[in-house]
C-alpha positions, 0 to 999 in steps of 0.5 A, spaced: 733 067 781 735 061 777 742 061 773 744 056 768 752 056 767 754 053 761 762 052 760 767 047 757 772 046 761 779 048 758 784 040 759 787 041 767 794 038 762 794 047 760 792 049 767 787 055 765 784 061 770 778 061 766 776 055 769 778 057 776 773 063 774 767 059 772 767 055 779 768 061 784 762 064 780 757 058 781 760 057 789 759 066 789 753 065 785 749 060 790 753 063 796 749 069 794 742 065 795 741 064 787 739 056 785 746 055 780 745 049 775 752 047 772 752 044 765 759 043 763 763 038 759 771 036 761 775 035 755 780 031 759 775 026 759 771 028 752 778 026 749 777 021 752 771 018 748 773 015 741 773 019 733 774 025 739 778 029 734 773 029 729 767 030 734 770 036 737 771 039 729 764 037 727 761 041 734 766 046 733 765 048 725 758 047 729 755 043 724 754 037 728 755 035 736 752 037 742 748 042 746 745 043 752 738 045 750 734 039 753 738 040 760 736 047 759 729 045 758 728 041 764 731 046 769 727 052 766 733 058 768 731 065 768 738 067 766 743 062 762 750 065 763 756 062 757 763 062 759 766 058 753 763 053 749 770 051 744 772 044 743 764 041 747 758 045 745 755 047 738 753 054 738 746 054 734 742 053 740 744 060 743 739 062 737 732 060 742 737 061 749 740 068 747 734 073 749 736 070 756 743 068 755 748 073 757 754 071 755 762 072 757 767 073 752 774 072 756 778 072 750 778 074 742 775 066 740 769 069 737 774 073 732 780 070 733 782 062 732 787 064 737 784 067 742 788 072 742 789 077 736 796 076 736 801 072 731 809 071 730 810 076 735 805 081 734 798 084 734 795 080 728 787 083 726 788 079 719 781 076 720 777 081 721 779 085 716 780 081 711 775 073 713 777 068 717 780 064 712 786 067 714 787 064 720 788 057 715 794 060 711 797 062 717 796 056 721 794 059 727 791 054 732 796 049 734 800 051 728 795 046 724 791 049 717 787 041 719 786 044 727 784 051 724 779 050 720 774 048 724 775 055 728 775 058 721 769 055 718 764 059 725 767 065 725 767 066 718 763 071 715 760 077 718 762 078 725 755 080 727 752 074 726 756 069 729 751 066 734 756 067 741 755 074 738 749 075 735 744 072 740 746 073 747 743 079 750 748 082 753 755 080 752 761 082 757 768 084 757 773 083 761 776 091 760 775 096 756 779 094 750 776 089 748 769 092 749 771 097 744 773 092 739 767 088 740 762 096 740 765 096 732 761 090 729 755 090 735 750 095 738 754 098 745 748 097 748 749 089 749 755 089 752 759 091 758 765 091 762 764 087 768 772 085 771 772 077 774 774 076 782 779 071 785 777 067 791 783 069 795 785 062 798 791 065 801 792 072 805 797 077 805 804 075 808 809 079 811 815 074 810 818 076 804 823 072 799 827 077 796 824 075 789 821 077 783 814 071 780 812 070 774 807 064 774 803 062 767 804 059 761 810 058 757 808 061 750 810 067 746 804 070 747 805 070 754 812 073 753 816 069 757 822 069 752 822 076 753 822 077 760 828 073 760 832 077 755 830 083 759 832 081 766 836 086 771 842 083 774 841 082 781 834 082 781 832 075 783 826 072 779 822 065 780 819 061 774 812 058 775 808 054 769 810 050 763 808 049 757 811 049 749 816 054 751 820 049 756 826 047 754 826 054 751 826 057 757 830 051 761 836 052 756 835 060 757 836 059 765 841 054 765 846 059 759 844 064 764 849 067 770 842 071 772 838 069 779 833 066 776 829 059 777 825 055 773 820 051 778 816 047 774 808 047 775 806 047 783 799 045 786 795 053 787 796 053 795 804 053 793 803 057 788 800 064 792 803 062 798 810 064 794 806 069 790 803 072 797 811 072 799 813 075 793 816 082 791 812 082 786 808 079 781 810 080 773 805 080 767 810 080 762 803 079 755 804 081 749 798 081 747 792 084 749 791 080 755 784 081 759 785 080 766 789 074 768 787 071 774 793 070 777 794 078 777 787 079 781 790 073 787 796 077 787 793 083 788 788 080 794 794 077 797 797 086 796 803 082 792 804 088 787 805 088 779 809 090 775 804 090 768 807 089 761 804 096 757 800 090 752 795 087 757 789 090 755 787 090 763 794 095 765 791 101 767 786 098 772 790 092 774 796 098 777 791 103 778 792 107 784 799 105 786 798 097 786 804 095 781 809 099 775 808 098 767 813 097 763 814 096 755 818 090 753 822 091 748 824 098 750 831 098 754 831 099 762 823 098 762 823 093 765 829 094 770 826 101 772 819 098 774 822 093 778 826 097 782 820 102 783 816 097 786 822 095 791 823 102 793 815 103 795 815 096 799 810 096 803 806 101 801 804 099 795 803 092 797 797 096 801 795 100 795 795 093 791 790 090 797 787 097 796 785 096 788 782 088 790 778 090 794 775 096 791 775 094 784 776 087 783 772 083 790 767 079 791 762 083 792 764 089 787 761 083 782 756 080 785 752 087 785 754 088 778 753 081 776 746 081 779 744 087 776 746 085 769 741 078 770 736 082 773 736 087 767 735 080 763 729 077 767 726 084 767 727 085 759 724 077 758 717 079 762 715 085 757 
């Protein structure tokens, strides 16, 4: 079969598992015997290019810019998948590609100009019940009304015309979650839950370090200001990533008599030789996260997670045993998670291992991923 993969890829100065993603699918895809042409554009070397800011509006508000109609032309595809188009495609051409596109909605950019569904410290649905307009008046992106409205302008109106939404032929989620949110303004029948693997590029270790990892982006949403206000005494906790909250995060530990380190962003190697090592693995999102990359790697490592009850993916990321919940705000969770994860050690490192291989391997998607494209190509014959 041949496949276009159409993604954007995210700037390597916020390091991002969505790109990770959309390159272990093409390596899989032509492992698995498929013809995979990779159209993409990077924004480290986009932004780059002169008048970029007022480029990447115009493409974005999809008024004018880019698309990769003609190199999709040439290559004749029988299945076009879209990972993300923001900040380097236009979106219109998905109005002659969409009956053989299938498109992956890893987060809530087409509802949200965050992404995220989640605003000062809470769920915000602000611009679905009211318009996108709302998304200006609080500055959601980059806390800039100019950097919003280009996001506002393509999710404005009905979200059942939006050409990401609209055209494709089937639309997949990463959790159940968000595909009941999307069921309420399309059909249910376009889309489906396929959940992302990992590539294991580590294997499971029997050396422990006696520590707790936290590996992500330092930002509100991603809850890391609250993690290190609810930490346990005499648990220990490794800090790997960076981001807006940096010197928050760094004052916090420094002010702090707690076993915790901040060690800054590490190449991956590093970083899942540590997570392999770990005690465990903790999500702390507040917001109604998909599946995190870096939860499938420590699961296929059988490093265990101790799984904030927000995450959208909760139930499936800890099923059978393969890591603890914990809510946030509410006093001894988070200690009571930890604790319980220790106390089973080896036996839910194994279960952990267990849950990768059974729902979250390789094989597990390929077979739910070609079905998909084989339900596209069958439906475009008729």
């Amino acid at each position: 079969m041949k496949i276009a993969v159409v993604h954007s890829f995210y700037s390597r100065q916020s390091p991002s598992g969505e790109n990770t993603v959309v390159s272990d699918q093409v390596i899989q895809l032509r492992a698995a015997g498929h013809e995979v042409l990779l159209i993409s554009k990077e924004t480290d070397s986009e932004s780059n290019r002169r008048l970029y800011g007022l480029r990447a509006a115009l493409t974005t508000a999809n008024i004018a810019g880019s698309d990769p109609a003609s190199q999709l032309t040439s290559f004749d595809p029988d299945v076009v998948h879209v990972h993300n188009l923001f900040p380097n495609w236009r979106s219109n051409w998905l109005s002659f590609w969409g009956r053989k596109t299938v498109q992956t909605l890893h987060n809530y950019r087409a509802v949200c100009a965050s992404a995220t569904l989640f605003r000062d410290g809470r769920p915000c649905t602000e611009c679905l019940d009211r318009n996108s307009i709302r998304a200006v008046v609080h500055k959601c992106y980059r806390g800039s009304m100019v950097a919003t409205l280009p996001l506002a302008i393509a999710s404005f109106g009905d979200v059942a015309r939006r050409p990401t939404l609209a055209h494709p032929h089937t639309l997949i989620t990463l959790n159940s979650a968000a595909e009941d949110l999307y069921r309420t303004y399309l059909p249910e029948s376009r889309i489906v839950t396929v959940p992302n693997f990992a590539n294991a590029r580590a294997q499971p270790s029997s050396r422990r370090r006696n520590r707790f990892i936290y590996v992500g982006r330092l930002t509100d949403e991603k809850g890391i200001v609250q993690l290190l206000r609810s930490w346990p005494v005499g648990l220990a906790l490794d800090i790997v990533g960076s981001g807006p909250l940096d010197s928050t995060v760094n004052e916090m530990v420094a002010s702090s008599s707690l076993d915790i380190r901040t060690l800054g962003r590490t190449d991956s190697t590093k970083t899942l030789d540590l997570i392999a090592a770990s005690d465990g693995l903790v999500i702390p999102s507040l917001w109604s996260e998909g599946i995190p990359t870096v939860a499938l790697e420590a699961l296929a490592v059988g490093t265990p997670l101790i799984v904030s009850d927000k995450l959208a993916s909760v139930k499936a990321l800890t099923a059978n045993g393969s890591g603890a919940v914990y809510s946030p705000f509410a006093d001894s969770s988070l200690s009571t998670a930890l604790n319980s994860v220790l106390r089973q050690g080896a036996e839910m490192r194994m279960k952990a291992r267990s849950n990768y291989i059974q729902k979250f391997g390789i094989d597990v998607w390929q077979r739910s991923i070609n079905r998909i494209y084989e339900r596209v190509v069958a439906d475009n014959a008729v």
